[in-house]
N, C-alpha and C positions, 0 to 999 in steps of 0.2 A: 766669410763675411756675414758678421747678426743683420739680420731682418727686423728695423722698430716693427715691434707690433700695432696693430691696427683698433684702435676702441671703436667698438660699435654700441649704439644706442638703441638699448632695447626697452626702457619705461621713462615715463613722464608723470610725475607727481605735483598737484598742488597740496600744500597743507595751507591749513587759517593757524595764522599763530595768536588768534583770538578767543582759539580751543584753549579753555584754561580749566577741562576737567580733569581731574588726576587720574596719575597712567594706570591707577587698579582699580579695577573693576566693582570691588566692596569698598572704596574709602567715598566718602561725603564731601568735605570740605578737600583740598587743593593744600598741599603745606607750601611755605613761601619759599624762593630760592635759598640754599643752603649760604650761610654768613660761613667764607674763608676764614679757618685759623689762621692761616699766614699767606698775603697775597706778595705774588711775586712778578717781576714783568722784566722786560728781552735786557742781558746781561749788560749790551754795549749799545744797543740804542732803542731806550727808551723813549713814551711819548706818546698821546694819541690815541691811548689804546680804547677799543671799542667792541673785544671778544674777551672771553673767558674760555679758561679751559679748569673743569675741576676733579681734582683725582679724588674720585671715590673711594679705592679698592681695587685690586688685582687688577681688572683689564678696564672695569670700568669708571668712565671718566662722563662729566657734564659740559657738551661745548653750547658756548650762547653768542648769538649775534645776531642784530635785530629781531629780539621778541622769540626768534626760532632755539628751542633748546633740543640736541641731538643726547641722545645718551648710548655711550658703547657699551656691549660684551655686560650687560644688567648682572653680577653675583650680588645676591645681599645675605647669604648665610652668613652666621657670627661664628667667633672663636668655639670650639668643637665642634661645631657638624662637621660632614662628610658629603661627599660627592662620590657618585660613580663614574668611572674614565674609561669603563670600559669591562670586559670578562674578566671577574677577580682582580680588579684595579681601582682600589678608591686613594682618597687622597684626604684628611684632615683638614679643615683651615685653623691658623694659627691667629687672624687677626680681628677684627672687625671691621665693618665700613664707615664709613665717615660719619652717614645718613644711614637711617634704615629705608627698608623701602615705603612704609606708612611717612614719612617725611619728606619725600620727593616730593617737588614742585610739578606742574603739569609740563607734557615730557610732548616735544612732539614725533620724533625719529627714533627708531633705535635700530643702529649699526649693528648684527652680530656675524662675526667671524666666522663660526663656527657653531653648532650644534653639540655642545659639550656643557656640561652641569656646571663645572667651575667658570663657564662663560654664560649659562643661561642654566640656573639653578630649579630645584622642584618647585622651591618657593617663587622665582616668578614667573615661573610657566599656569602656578596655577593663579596667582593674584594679579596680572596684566591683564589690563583690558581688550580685550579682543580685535577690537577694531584700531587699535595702537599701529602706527605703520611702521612694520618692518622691515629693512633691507641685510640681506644674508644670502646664503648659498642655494644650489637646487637643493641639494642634501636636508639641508633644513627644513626649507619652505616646505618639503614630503612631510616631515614629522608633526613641524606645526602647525599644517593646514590643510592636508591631503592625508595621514595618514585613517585608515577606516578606525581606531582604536580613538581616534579621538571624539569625546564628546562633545568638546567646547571649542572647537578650532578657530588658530586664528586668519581672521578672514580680509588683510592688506599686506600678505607679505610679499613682496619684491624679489626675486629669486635673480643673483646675476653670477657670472661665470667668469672667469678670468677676462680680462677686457672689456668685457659690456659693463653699459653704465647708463645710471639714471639720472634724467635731467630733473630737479625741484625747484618750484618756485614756490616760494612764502610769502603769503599778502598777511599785513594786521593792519595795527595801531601803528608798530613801531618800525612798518616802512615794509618794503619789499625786499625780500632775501633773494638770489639767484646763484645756484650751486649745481655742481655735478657731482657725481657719486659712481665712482670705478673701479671694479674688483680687480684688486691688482694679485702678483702670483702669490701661494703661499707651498709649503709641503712640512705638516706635520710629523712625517716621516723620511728617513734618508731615503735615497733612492736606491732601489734592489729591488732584494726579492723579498723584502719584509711590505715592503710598499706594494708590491704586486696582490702579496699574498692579504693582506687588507681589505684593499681595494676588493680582490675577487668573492673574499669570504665574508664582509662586512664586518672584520675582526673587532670594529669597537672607537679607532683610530679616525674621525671623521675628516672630510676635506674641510680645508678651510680656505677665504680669506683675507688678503691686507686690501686696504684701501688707500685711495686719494679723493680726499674731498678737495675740491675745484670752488672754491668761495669767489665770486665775482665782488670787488671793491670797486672804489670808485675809479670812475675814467678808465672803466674796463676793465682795470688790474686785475688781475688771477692772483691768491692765496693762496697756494699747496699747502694741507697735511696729507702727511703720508703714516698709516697705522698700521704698522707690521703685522698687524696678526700672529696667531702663534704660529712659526713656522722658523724650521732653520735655517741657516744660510746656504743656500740651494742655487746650483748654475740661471734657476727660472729667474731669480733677482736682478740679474746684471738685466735685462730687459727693463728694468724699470729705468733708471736713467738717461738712458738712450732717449727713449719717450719721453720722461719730465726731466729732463736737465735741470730744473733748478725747483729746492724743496724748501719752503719757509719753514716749516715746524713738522718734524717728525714723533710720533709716541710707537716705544720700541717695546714689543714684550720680551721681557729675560727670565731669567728665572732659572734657567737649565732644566725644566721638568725632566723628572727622570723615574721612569716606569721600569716592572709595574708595581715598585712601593718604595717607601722612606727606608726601607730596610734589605732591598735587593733591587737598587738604581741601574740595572741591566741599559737602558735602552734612553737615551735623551731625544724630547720629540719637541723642544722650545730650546732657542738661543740661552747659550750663558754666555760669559762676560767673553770670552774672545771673541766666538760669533758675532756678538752684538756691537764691538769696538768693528770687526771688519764691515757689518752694514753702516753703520756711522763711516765710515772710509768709502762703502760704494756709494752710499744715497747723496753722502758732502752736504748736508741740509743747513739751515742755518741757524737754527735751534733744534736741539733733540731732546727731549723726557721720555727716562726710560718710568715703564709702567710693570707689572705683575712680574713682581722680580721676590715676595718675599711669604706671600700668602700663606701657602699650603706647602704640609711637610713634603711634597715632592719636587719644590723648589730649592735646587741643591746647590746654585751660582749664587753667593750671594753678591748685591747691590756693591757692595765694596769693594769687589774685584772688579767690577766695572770700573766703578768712581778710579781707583787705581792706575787702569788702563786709559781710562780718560785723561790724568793729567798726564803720565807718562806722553803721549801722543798733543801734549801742549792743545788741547782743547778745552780746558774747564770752561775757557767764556764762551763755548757754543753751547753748553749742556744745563740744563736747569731741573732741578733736584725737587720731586715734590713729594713730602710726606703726605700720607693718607688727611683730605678733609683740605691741604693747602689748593691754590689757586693761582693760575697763569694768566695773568693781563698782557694781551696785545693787540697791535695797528691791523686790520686789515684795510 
């Protein structure tokens, strides 16, 4: 018999979502919320809508609701750079972002997953503001805030573990925000002896991961997203539904990463298009966008075998398709 697991509450954050200085540390003026190339909003019932969601690029996206703007998994490198993923494992990107980072609006959260370049790049580790609150893993919070090599560390990061979760309330102008924030499971590697031997050696492979942000609406209502992180579909998932049985909006990373390069795909350590149709099957959510499915040459699944999969399994009106820079209108 599964045991739901238990969330424990381990931080409490206020932010001012009246903070309207930009999230890097060298920019002056604040640039305005990025204008959607193509806004889109819920397939079969629209209406009302009072959040955004904006796909950036690969993992990262801009959610807004009342004044408070989150941003995930920050990449802003352009078509050719490169990223390290690890001992002798880099990766290309192929695309651009929507926005650069000198274009972001004032940012108040950011979500990351993981501790990985193509989730939190050279470029914004070293152009983020310091005192920017972040929520992430222990693994992370070491490197950006504790470890001795750093000179500039950042100094609000939020460090939570599978289950634990942080309560945030937002006071401004444009009203009072109240959200939870819960590291749900993730495993960037199958489980064995490749995950052991990681784990024990620091091979490169960091932990990560997925989250549920808990949006309090009105008359109490709860707003599940649930953010897959990168992780593949692993026995730790079925835990998640047991605990949120019901999910408004899912963002799924796909991609099929497959290490360690575009040219000897040995090893898949991100969902491709099967994986990510059978989470779409466990999670059952009611909107799902899938995200970092086409970036970097080590994205081997592409989007279309998804999309595929998707109508085969008669779900096209649960799924909502966002090109880089489009925009997701909905109800909370």
């Amino acid at each position: 018999m599964s045991i739901t697991p238990q969330v424990s509450l381990t931080a409490k954050l206020t932010i001012n979502t009246d903070d309207h200085r930009p999230p890097t540390k060298d920019a002056v003026v604040p640039g305005p919320a990025p204008t959607p190339r193509e806004l889109k909003v819920h397939p079969t019932n629209p209406g009302g809508e009072n959040a955004t969601l904006t796909f950036v690029g690969t993992a990262t996206t801009l959610l807004e609701w009342r004044g408070l703007r989150i941003m995930t998994d920050p990449n802003f490198l352009h078509a050719g750079d490169h990223v390290h993923l690890g001992p002798g494992v880099t990766a290309q990107r192929l695309t651009n972002p929507s926005v650069s980072i000198d274009e972001l609006p004032p940012i108040h959260l950011v979500l990351l997953s993981h501790y990985h370049e193509d989730h939190f790049d050279k470029l914004v580790e070293d152009r983020l503001r310091r005192d920017l609150p972040i929520i992430s893993t222990p693994h992370a919070k070491h490197h950006l805030a504790e470890a001795q090599a750093k000179d500039e560390p950042f100094v609000t990061v939020t460090a939570l573990d599978t289950w634990q979760a942080a309560d945030i309330h937002a006071v401004g102008a444009a009203g009072d925000a109240n959200l939870k924030v819960i590291a749900m499971p993730g495993k960037h590697l199958p489980p064995g002896i490749l995950d052991m031997v990681n784990s024990a050696l620091g091979a490169g492979i960091p932990p990560t991961n997925g989250w549920m942000v808990e949006l309090l609406g009105e008359g109490g209502k709860t707003f599940r997203i649930y953010i897959s992180g990168d992780t593949l579909m692993v026995d730790d998932l079925k835990s998640i539904p047991e605990k949120f049985p019901h999910v408004d909006l899912m963002l799924i990373h796909l991609g099929g990463t497959s290490i360690p390069g575009p040219n000897l795909p040995l090893l898949m350590v991100t969902m491709d298009a099967d994986q990510g149709i059978q989470l779409v099957h466990l999670i059952n959510p009611d909107v799902t966008i899938p995200i970092h499915y086409d970036d970097y040459d080590a994205f081997k699944s592409p989007l279309k075998d998804f999309q595929d999969l998707v109508t085969e399994a008669g779900l096209d009106k649960k799924v909502v398709y966002l090109n880089r820079g489009d925009q997701y209108a909905f109800k909370i």
